[in-house]
LOZA-516897 format. One record per residue: residue number from 1; residue in one letter; x, y, z of N, C-alpha, C in turn. Coordinates in steps of 0.02 Angstrom, whole numbers. Example, Ala and Ser with C-alpha at 12.3 -4.5 7.8 and 13.67 -1.06 7.14 Angstrom:
residues 2
@pos = 1, code = A, n_east = 660, n_north = -284, n_up = 390, ca_east = 615, ca_north = -225, ca_up = 390, c_east = 660, c_north = -165, c_up = 390
@pos = 2, code = S, n_east = 642, n_north = -112, n_up = 354, ca_east = 684, ca_north = -53, ca_up = 357, c_east = 645, c_north = 2, c_up = 394
end
This chain:
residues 80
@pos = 1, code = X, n_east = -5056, n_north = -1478, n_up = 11358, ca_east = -5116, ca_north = -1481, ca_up = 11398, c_east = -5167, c_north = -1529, c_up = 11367
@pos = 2, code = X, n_east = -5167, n_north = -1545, n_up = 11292, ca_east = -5230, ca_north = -1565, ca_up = 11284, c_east = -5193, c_north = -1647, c_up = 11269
@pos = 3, code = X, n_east = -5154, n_north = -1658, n_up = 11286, ca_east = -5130, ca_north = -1711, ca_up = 11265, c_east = -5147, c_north = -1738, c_up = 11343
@pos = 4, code = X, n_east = -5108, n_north = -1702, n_up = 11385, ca_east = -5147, ca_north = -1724, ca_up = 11485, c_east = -5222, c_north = -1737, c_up = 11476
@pos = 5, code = X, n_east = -5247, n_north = -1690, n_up = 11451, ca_east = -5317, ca_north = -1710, ca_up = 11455, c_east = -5335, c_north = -1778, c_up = 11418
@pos = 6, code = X, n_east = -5302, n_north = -1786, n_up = 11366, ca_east = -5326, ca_north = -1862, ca_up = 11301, c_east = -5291, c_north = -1918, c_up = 11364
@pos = 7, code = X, n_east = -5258, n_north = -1889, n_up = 11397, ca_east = -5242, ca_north = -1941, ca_up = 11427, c_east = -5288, c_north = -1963, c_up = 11496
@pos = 8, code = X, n_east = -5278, n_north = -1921, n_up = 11528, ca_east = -5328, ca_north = -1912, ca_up = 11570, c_east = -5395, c_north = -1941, c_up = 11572
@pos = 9, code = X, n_east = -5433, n_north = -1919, n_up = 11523, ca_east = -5477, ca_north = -1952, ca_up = 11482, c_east = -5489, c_north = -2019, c_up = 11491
@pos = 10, code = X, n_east = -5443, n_north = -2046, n_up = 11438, ca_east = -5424, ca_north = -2121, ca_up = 11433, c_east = -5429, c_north = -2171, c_up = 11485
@pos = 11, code = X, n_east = -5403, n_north = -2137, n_up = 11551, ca_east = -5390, ca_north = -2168, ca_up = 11605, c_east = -5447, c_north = -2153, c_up = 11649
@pos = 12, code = X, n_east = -5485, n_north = -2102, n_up = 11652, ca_east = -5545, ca_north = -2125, ca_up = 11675, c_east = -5600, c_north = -2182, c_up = 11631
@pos = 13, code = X, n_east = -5588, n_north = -2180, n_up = 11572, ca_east = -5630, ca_north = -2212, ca_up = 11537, c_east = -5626, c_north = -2310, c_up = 11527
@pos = 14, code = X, n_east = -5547, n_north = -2302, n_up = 11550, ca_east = -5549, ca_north = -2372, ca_up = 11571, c_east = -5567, c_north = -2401, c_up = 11651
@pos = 15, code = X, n_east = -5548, n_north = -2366, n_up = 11686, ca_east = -5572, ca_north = -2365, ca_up = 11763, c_east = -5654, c_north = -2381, c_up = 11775
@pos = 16, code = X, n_east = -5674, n_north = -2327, n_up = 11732, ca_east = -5753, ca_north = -2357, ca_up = 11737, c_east = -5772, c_north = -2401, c_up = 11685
@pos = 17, code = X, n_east = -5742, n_north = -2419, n_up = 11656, ca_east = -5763, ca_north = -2505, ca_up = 11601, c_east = -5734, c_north = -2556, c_up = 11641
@pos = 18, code = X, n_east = -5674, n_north = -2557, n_up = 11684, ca_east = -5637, ca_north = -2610, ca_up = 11732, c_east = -5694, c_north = -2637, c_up = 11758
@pos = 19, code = X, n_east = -5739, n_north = -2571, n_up = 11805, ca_east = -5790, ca_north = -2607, ca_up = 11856, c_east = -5840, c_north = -2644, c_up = 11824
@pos = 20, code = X, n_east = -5863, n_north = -2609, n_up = 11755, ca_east = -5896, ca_north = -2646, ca_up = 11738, c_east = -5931, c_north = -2729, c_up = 11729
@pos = 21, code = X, n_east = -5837, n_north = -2719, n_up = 11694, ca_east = -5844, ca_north = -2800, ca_up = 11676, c_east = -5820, c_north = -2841, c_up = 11749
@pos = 22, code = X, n_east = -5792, n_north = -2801, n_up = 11787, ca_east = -5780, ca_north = -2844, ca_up = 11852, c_east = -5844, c_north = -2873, c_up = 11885
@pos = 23, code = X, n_east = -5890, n_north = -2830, n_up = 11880, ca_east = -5972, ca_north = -2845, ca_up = 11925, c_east = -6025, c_north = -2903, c_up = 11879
@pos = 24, code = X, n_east = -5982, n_north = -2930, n_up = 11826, ca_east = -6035, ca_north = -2976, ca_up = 11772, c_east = -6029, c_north = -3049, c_up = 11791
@pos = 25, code = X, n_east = -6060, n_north = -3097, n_up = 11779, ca_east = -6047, ca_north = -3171, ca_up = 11808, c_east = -6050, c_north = -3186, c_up = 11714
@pos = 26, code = X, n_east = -5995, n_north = -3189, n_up = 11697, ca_east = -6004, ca_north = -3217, ca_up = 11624, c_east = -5998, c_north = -3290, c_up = 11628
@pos = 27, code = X, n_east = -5996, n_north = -3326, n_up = 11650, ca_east = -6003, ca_north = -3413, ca_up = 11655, c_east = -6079, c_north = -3421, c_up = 11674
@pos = 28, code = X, n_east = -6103, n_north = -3390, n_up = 11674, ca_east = -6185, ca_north = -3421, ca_up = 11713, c_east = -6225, c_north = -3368, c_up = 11658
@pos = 29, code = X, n_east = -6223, n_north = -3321, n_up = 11653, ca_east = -6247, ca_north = -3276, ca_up = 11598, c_east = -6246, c_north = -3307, c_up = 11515
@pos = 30, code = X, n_east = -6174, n_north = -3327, n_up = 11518, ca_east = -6168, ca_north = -3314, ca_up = 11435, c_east = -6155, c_north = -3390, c_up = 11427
@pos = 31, code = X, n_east = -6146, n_north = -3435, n_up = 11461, ca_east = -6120, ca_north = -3523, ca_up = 11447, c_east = -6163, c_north = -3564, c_up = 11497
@pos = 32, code = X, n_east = -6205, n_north = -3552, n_up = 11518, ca_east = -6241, ca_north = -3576, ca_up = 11576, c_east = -6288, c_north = -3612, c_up = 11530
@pos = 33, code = X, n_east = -6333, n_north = -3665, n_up = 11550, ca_east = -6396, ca_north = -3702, ca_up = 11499, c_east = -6375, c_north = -3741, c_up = 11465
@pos = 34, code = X, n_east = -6390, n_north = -3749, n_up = 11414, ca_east = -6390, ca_north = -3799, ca_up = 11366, c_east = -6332, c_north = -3773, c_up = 11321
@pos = 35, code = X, n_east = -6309, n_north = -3712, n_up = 11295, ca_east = -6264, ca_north = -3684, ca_up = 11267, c_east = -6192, c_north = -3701, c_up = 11282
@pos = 36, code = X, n_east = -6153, n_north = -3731, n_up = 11333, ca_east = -6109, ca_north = -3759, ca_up = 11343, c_east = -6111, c_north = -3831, c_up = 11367
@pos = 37, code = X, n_east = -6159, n_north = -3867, n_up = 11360, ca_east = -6171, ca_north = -3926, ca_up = 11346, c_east = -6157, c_north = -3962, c_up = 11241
@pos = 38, code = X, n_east = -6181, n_north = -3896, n_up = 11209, ca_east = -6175, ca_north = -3929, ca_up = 11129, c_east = -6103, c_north = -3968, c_up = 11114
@pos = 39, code = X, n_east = -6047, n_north = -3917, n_up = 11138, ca_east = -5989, ca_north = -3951, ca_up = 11115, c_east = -5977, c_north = -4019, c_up = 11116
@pos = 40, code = X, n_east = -6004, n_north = -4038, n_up = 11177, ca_east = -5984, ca_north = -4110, ca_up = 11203, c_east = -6017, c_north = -4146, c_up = 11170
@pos = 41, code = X, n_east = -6079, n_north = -4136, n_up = 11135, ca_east = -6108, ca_north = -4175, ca_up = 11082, c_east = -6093, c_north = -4168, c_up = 10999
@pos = 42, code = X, n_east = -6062, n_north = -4113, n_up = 10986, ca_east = -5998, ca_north = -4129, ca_up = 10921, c_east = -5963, c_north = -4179, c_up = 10901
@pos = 43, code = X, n_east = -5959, n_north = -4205, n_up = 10856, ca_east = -5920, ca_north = -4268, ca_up = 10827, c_east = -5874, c_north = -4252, c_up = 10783
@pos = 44, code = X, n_east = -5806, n_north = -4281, n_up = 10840, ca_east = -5741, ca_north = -4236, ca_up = 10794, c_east = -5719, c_north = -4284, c_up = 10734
@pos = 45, code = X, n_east = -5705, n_north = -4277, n_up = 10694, ca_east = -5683, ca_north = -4298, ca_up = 10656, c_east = -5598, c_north = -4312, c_up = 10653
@pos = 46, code = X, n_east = -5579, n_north = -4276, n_up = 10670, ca_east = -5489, ca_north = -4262, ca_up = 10674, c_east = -5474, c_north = -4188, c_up = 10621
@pos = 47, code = X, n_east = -5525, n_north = -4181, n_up = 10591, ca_east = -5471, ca_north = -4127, ca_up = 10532, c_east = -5517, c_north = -4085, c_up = 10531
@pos = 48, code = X, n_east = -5491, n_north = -4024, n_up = 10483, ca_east = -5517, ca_north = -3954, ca_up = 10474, c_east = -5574, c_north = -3967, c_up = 10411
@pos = 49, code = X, n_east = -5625, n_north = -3944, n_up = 10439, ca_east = -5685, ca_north = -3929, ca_up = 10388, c_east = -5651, c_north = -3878, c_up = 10318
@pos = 50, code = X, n_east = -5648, n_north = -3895, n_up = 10265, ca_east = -5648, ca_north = -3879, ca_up = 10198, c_east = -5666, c_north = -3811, c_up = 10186
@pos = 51, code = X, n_east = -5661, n_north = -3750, n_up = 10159, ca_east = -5705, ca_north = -3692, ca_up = 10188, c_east = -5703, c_north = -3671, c_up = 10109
@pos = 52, code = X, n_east = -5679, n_north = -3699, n_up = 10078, ca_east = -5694, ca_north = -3632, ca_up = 10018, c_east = -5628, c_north = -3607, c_up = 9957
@pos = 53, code = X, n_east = -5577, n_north = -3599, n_up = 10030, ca_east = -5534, ca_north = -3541, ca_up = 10007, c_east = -5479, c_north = -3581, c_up = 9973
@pos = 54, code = X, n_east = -5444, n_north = -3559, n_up = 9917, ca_east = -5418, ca_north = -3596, ca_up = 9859, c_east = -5330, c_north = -3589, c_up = 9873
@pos = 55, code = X, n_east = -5297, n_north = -3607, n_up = 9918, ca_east = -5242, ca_north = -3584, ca_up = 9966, c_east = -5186, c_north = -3557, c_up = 9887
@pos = 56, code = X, n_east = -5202, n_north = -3607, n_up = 9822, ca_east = -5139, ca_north = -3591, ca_up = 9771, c_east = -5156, c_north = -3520, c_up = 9745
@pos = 57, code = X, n_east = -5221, n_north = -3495, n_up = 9761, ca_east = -5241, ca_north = -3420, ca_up = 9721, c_east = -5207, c_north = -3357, c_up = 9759
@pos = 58, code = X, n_east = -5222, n_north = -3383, n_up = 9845, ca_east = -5180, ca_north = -3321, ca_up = 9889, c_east = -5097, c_north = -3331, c_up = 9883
@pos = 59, code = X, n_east = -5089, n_north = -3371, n_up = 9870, ca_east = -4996, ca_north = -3387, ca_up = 9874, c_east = -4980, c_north = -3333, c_up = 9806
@pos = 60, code = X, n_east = -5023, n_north = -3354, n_up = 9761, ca_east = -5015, ca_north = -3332, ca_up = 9677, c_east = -5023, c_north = -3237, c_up = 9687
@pos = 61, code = X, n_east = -5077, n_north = -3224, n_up = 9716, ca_east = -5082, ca_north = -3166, ca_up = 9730, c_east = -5039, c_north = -3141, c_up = 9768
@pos = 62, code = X, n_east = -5000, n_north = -3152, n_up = 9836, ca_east = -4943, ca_north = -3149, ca_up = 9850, c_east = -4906, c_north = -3139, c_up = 9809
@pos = 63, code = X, n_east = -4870, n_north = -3187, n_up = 9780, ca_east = -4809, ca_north = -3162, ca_up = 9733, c_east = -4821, c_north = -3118, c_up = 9686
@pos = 64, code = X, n_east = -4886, n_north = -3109, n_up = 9672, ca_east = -4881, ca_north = -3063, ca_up = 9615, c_east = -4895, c_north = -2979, c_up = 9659
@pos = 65, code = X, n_east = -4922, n_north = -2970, n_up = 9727, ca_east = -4914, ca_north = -2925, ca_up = 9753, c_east = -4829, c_north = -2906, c_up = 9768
@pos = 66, code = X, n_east = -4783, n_north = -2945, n_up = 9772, ca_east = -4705, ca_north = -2929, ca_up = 9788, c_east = -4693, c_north = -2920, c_up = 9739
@pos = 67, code = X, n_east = -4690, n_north = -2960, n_up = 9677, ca_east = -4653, ca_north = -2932, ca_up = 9629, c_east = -4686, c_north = -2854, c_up = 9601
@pos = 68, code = X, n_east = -4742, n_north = -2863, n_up = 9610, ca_east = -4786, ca_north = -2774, ca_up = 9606, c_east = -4731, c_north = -2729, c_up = 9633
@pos = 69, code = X, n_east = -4705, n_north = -2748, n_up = 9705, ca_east = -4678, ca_north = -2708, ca_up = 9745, c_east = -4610, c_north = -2693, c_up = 9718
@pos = 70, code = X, n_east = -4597, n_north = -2760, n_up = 9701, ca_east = -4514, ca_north = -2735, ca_up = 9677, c_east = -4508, c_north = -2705, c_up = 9630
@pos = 71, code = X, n_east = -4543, n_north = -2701, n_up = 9565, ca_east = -4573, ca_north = -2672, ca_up = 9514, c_east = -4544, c_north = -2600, c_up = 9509
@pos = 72, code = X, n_east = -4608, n_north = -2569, n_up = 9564, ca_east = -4624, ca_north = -2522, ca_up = 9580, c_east = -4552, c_north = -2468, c_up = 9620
@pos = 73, code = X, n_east = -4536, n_north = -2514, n_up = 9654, ca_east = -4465, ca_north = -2483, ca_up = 9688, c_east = -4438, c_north = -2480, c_up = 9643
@pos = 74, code = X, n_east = -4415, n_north = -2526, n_up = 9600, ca_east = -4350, ca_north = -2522, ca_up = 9554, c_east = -4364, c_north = -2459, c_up = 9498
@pos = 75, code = X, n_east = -4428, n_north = -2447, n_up = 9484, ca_east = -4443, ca_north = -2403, ca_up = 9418, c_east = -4431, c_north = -2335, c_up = 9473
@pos = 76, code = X, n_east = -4450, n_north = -2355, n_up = 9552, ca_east = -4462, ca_north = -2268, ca_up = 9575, c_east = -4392, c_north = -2248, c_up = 9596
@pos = 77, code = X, n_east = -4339, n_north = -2274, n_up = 9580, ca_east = -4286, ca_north = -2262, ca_up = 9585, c_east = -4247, c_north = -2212, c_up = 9575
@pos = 78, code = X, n_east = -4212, n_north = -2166, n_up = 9603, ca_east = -4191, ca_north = -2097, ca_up = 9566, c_east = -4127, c_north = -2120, c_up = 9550
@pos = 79, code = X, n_east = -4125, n_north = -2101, n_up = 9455, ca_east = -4063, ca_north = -2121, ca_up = 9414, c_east = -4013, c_north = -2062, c_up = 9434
@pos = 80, code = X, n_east = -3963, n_north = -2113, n_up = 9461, ca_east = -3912, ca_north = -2032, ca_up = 9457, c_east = -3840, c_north = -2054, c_up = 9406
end
């Protein structure tokens, strides 16, 4: 029963969020003005902006998270 009901539930709770977003004009609301005009004045460059992140440290951390893993399996091993 209470699982009908979680369900039940659910399905009214999307039914009335459906209409919601069905009754919104999101192109004139949220991109309308000057706000979807900026892009077109962006100057692409061709490539990805630089951000920070040091790609050889996550690879490094990677491997050293698997071999953690294998580590870990191999020691939790039951000796028979």
């Amino acid at each position: 029963m209470k699982r009908l009901a979680a369900f039940g539930s659910g399905v009214l709770a999307y039914l009335v969020m459906a209409s919601v977003a069905l009754a919104q004009e999101p192109t004139q609301s949220g991109y309308g003005g000057t706000g979807g005009n900026i892009q077109g004045d962006v100057e692409g460059g061709g490539s990805l902006p630089f951000t920070g992140l040091d790609l050889l440290l996550l690879v490094g951390a990677g491997v050293l998270l698997l071999a953690a893993g294998f580590a870990l399996r191999r020691v939790g091993r039951a000796k028979s």
